[in-house]
N, C-alpha and C positions, 0 to 999 in steps of 0.2 A: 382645050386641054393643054397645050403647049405653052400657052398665055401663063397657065396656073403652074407647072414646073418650075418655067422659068423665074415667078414669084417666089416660088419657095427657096430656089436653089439663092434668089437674093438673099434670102432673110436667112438663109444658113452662114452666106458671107459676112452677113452682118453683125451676126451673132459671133462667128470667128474672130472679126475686128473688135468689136467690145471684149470678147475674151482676153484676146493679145493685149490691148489696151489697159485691163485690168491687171495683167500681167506683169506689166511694166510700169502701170501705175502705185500699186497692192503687191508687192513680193511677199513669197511666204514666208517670210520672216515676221512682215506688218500681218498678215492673214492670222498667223498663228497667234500674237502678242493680241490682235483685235478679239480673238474668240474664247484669249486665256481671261481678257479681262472682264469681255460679256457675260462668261461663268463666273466668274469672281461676283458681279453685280447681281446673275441670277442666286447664287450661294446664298448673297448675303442676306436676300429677299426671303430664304425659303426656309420653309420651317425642319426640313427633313438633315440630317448629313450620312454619308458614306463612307464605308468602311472596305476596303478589298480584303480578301482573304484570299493568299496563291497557293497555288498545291507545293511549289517548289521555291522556296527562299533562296536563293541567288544556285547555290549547286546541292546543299543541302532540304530535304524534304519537311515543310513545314507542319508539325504535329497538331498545329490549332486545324488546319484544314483537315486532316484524319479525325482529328477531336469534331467536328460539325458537322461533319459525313455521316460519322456514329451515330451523334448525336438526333441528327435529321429522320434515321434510317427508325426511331424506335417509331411504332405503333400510335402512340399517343400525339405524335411530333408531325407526323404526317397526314394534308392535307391536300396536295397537291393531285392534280387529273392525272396527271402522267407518270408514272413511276419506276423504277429501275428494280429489277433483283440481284440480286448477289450471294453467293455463299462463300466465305472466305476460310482457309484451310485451317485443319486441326477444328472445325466451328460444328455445332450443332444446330444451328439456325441460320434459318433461310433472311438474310436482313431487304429491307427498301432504302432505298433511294432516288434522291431527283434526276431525274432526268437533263437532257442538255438545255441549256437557259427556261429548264421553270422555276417558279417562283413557290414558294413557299409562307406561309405569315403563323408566327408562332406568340406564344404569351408569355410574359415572366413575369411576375406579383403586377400582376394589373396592365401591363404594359407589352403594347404591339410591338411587334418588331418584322420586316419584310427580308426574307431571305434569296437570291438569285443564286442558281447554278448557275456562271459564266462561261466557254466553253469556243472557244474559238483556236483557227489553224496558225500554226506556230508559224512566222518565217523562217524561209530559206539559211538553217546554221551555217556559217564555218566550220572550220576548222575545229574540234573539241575534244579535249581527253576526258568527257563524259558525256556522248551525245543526249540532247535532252525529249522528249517524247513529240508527237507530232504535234500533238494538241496541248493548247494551254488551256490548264481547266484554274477553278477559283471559283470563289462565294463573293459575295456581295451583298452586305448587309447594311438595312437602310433604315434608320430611327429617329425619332424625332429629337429636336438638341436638347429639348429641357431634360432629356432621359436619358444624356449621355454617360453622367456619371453613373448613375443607374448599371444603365449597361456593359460598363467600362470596368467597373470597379466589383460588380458580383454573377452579370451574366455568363459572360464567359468563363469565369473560377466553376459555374455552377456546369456549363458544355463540357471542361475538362473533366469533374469529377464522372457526369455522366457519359460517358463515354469509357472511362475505365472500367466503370461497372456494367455497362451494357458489355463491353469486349469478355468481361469475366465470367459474364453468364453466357455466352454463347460458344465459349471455350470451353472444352470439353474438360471435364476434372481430371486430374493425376493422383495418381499413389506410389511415392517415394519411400526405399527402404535402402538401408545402409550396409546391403550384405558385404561389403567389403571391409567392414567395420568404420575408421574413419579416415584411412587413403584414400585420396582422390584419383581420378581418372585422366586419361588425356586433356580432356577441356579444364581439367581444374577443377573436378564436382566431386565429392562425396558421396552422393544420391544417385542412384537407379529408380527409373520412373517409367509405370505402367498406366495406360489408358483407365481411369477408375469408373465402372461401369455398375456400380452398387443398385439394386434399386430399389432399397429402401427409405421409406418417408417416413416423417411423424404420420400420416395418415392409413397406415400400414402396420406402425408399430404396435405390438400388444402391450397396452398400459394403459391408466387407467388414465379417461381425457382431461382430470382436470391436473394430474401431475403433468401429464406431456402439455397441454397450455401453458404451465406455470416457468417449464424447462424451455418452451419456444419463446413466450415472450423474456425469460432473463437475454437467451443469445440473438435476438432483437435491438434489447438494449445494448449490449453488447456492442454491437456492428455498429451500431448509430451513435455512439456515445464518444468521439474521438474529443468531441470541444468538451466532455466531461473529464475526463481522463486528461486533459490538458489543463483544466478550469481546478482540480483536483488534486496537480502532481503527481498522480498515478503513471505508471509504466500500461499502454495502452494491451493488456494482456489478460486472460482469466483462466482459472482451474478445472475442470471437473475430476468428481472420485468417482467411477460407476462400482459399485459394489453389489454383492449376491453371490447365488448358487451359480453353478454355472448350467449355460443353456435357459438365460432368463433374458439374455436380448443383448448384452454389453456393448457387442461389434454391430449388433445391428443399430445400436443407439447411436454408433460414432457414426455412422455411414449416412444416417436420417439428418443429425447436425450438419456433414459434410455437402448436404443434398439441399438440405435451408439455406444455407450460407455462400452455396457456391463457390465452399474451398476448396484448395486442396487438401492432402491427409500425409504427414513425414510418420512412420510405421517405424519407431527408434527400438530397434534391438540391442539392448544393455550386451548382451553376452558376445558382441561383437567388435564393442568399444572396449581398447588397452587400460585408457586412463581417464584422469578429469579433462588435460588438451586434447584428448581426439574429440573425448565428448564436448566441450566447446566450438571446436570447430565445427561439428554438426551444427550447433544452433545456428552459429553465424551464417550456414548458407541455405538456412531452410526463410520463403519467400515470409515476406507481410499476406494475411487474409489465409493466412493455415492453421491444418489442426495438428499438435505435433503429440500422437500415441505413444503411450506406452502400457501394452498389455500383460496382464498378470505380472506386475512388478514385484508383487509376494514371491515369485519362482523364478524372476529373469535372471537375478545376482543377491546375495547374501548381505542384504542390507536391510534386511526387516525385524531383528530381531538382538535386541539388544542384550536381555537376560543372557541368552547361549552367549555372547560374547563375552559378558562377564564372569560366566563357568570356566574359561577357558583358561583368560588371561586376568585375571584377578582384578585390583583397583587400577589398570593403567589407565590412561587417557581415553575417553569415550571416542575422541575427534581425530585421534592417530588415524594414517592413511589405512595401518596395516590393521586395528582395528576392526573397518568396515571392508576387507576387501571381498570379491565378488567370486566365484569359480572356483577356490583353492577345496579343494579334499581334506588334502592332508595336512595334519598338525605342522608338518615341518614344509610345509610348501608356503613361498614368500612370495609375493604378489608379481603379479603377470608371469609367474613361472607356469611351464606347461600347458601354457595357451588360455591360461587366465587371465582376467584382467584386475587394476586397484584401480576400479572408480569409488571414489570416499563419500559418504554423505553428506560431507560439505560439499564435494564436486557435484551431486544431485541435488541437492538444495538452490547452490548458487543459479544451475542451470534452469530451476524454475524460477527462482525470488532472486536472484542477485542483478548484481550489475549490469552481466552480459544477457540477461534474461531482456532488459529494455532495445537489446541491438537493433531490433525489427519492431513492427507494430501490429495492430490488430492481429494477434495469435492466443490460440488457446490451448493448452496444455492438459489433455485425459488421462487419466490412469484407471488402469482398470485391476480389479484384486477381486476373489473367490472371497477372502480371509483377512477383513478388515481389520483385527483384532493382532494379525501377526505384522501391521506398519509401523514404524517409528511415529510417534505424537507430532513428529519437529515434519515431517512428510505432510500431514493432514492438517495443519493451520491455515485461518483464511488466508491470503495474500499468495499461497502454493495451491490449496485443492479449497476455492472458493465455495464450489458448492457441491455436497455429499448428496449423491443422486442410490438409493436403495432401490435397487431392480430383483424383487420380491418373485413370488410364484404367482402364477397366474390365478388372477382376480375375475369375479365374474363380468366386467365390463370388459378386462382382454381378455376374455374367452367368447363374447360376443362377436368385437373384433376379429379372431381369428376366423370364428366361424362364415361373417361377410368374407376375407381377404379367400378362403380356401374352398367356400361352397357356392357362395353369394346370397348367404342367408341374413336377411335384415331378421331382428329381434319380432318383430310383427308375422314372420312369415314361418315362425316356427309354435307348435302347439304350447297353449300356454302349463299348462301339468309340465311338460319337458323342461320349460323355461326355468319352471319352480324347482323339480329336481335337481338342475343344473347350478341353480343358484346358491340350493342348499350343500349340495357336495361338494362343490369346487375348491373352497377354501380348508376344509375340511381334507381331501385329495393332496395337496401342497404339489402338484405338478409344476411342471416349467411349463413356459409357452414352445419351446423345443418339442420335450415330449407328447403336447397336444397336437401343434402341428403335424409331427408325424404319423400320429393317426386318424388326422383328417386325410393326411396327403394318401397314405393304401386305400383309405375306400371313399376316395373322390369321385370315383366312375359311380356312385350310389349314394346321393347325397341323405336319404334315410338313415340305410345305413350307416354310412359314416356317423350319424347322431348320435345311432344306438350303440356303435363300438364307444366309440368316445363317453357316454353316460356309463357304461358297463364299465372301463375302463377307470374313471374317476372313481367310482362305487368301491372298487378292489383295492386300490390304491390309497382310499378313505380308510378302510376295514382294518387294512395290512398296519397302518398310520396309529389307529386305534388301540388294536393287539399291541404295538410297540410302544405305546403313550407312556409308561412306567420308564422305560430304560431311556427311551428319549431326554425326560425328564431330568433323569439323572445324571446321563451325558452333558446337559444343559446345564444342569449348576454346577458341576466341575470344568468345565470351560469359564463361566461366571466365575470359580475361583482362582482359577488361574489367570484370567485378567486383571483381577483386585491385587494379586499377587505380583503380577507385571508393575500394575498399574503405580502400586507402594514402591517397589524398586526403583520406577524412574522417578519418583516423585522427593527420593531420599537422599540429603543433599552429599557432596561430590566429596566432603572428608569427612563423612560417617565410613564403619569401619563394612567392610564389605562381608554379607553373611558367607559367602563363598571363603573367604580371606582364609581360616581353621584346615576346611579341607585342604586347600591350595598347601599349606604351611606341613602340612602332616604328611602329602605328598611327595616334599620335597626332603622332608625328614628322613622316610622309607627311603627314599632313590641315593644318599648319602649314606645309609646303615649299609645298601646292598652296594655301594662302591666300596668301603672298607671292607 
């Protein structure tokens, strides 16, 4: 046994000597230069090359590495054994991620690619006027070289984009309004913003499926169409008009959009803005991928209605500020007096179709009106209110609808006689989906009954409809003549003589007799 230590304890000397030997034969200097160029030789051999990706860029944080975090963490991306959770603030979702040195292999148009979480202990800092974290983390990505441009040239453009949109969907929505009209706050903002917790869907809304298909896939296109709108020369932006009675769905249309799209919603209160520059400034600092509202713009500011204006002030300029302005009462009150504002039609125009309209990107512009009929023509053209969306009374397909959303009635599960009744009344009825709602919602605790108020309910409201059908009618065509009437006015050019002009002149006649 002695014999064998003894042996051993040689051959450790031995090994010491060849070490020291090496030592001073091989300095690390030749060690290091031998192993840079043994890599160089294996490189050159190998079909794979390397990429690092650091969390932190010398003192600043590198956004590609947040951008393949995101990226890694979707659903679809991950394959890995081992996996991380996380929830990150202000987020509604719970995301994945790699764990410390797993690996990951993902796809991009045909082609593999090997990802590493890297993840090793920082050395011993100095001295730092930013000390750096203990751990150095990093990605490492491993591809083959014929696929580098590939990779180089569309893969990563494609991590970045996906990753803003994954960040945007797991952010929770906001709803921005300008109650301060358009003065800013400490930070510099304009906008006050509340957690938007709507929860309305197109799957929810009462309307008929193949209008809501038609309205989800245009804001589809929409969203997806940046290299069209480029490819085009279009300002990357679109319109909706929501029109109807009211209590036919308008807000809840906006909030279904808001909910598909994963915007935000800027909530633009006209009667809060002075002028056209406050109102400018709003646009300017409302984000890209928003919806920017404005509801019942027939009643928000006095810019709907051009005939009264030319009752007033006879043939002067349509496009004068003082013309359209908004707020004013009185004949003798002059714009922004008394906590009015002059925002001009031009200043609304411009704010949807002008210049300042392209500042930002991917935004949509709603308005909403009870009383299409009282808008300016220059308001509803395509390019301002792209697409006129009529949100009508409820039809028999959303009254189906409500009936699943409020009872959990599938079409199958209710009697077919009922079915027919319902089918036959409803349009005949001219109810909102509002008022039907509300009498599903009292006799929800009695899903029957609820049916049977609700049929009774339509039946009365059909009857009442009926007995008025005369006076309706009549109502109807003098509304019809007063649009034709409208209609002729704007359409009559700008030095024909004004039919107002006689009164205005006789007016002024009177008011000179009674000065003498």
């Amino acid at each position: 046994m002695k014999e064998y230590w003894t042996s051993f304890a040689s051959l450790l000397g031995v090994l010491a000597f060849c070490q020291s030997l090496l030592q001073v034969m091989f300095p690390p200097e030749l060690r290091f230069a031998c192993l840079k160029f043994f890599n160089r030789v294996f490189n050159l051999f190998s079909s794979y090359c390397y990429f690092d990706i650091t969390e932190i860029d010398g003192v600043n944080t590198n956004e590609l590495y947040n951008a393949v975090q995101l990226y890694l963490s979707s659903s679809v991306s991950i394959n890995g054994s081992r996996l991380s959770l996380t929830r990150a603030l202000n987020s509604s979702a719970i995301t994945f991620g790699l764990s410390n040195n797993d690996c990951i292999v993902d796809t991009f148009n045909g082609v593999s690619v090997l990802w590493e979480h890297v993840v090793t202990q920082r050395q011993a800092q100095t001295f730092s006027w930013r000390p750096l974290p203990e751990e150095k983390r990093g990605f490492t990505l491993r591809i083959r070289k014929r696929d580098k441009s590939l990779i180089l040239d569309s893969y990563l453009d494609y991590i970045m984009e996906k990753a803003n949109e994954i960040r945007r969907m797991n952010q929770d929505r906001l709803l921005y309004t300008n109650s301060r009209g358009g003065s800013l706050d400490s930070r510099g903002h304009p906008w006050e913003s509340v957690p938007f917790k709507h929860p309305s869907t197109f799957d929810t809304l009462a309307m008929d499926p193949a209008k809501k298909q038609e309205i989800m896939d245009d804001l589809k296109d929409f969203a997806n169409g940046q290299s069209f709108y480029q490819k085009t020369g279009r300002a990357w932006k679109r319109g909706y008009l929501l029109y109807g009675p009211p209590g036919t769905g308008k807000s809840s249309m906006i909030a279904a959009m808001a909910n598909y799209l994963s915007y935000d919603i800027y909530d633009l209160e006209l009667t809060e803005v002075h002028n056209n520059s406050e109102l400018r400034k709003l646009l300017m600092k409302t984000s890209s991928k928003s919806i920017i509202v404005i509801e019942d713009i027939d009643c928000s500011i006095n810019l709907t209605n051009r005939k009264n204006n030319n009752n007033n002030t006879g043939t002067r300029n349509y496009y004068e500020p003082e013309m359209r302005c908004g707020s004013g009462s009185g004949s003798g009150s002059g714009p922004g007096e008394d906590g009015g504002n002059s925002i001009t039609l031009s200043g609304l125009l411009n704010f949807t179709d002008g210049l300042w309209s392209c500042c930002g990107s991917e935004r949509i512009f709603v308005f909403t009106t009870n009383h299409i009929e009282k808008l300016d023509p220059a308001l509803l053209r395509c390019g301002r209110m792209d697409m006129h969306i009529f949100m009508s009374y409820c039809s028999y397909a959303a009254l189906l609808i409500l009936l699943k959303n409020y009872l959990g009635y599938d079409e199958s599960d209710l009697d077919a006689d009922v079915l027919k009744e319902l089918a036959q009344v409803v349009d005949k009825a001219e109810m909102t989906p509002a008022d039907i709602s509300e009498v599903l919602i009292k006799n929800r605790r009695s899903k029957q009954r609820a049916v049977g108020e609700l049929l009774e309910a339509l039946k009365t409201r059909a009857e009442r409809n009926l007995k008025n059908g005369n006076s309706r009618e009549k109502i109807s065509d003098d509304i019809m003549e007063d649009e034709e009437q409208e209609k002729r006015a704007l359409e009559s050019p700008p030095n024909e003589e004004s039919e107002f002009e006689e009164p205005c002149k006789k007016q002024e006649d009177d008011d000179e007799e009674r000065m003498k």
